[in-house]
C-alpha positions in Angstrom: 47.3 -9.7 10.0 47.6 -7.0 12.5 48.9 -4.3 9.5 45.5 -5.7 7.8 42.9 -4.4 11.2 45.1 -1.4 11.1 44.5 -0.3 7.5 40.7 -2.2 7.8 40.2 0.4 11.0 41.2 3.9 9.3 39.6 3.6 6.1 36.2 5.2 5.6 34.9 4.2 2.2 32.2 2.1 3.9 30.9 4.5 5.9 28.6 6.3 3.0 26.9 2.5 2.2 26.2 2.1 6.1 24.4 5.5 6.0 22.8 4.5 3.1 21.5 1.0 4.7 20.3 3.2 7.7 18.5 5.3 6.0 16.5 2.8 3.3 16.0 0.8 6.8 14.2 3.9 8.3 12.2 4.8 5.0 11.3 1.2 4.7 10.5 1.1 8.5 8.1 4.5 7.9 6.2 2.7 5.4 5.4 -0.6 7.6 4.5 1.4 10.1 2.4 3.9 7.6 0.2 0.5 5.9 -0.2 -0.8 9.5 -1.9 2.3 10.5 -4.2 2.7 7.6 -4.8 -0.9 6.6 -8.2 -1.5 9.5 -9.6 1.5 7.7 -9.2 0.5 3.7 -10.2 -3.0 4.4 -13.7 -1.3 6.4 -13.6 0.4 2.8 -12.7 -2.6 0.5 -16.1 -4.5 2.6 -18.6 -1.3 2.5 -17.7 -1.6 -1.5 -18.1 -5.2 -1.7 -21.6 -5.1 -0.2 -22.9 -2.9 -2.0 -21.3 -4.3 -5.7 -22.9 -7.2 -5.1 -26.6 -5.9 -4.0 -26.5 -3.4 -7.2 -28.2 -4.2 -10.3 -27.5 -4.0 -14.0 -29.9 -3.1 -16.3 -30.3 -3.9 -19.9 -30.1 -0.7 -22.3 -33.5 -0.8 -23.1 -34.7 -0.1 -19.8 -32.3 2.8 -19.0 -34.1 6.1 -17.9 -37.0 4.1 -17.2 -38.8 3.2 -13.6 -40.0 0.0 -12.5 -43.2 1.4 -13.0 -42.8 2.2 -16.4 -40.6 -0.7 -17.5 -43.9 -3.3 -16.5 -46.7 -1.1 -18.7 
């Protein structure tokens, strides 16, 4: 068991796939951090579009071009 820790302890073919976990763990970390930071400022968005979706109005094709005004004569 003791010849196993020895061998276990020199080799270094693990070494890249730590890096590797470090470094998704830090991109991955960067991108929490990046959606926390902008997500109070596209949900003011998402509402501001939301309000005014639901007060616009569709028209039929007949009446494109024209003005209230116009559309009642």
């Amino acid at each position: 068991m003791i010849k196993f820790f020895k061998k276990f302890r020199t080799q270094e073919d693990g070494a890249v796939t730590v890096d590797w976990v470090v470094l998704t763990a830090s991109v991955v970390g960067l991108a929490v951090g990046g959606v926390m930071v902008i997500k109070d400022g596209v949900d003011g968005l998402a509402g501001n579009i939301g309000t005014e979706l639901s007060s616009a109005t569709v028209v039929g094709l007949g009446e494109l071009g024209q003005t209230s005004e116009t559309a009642t004569e």
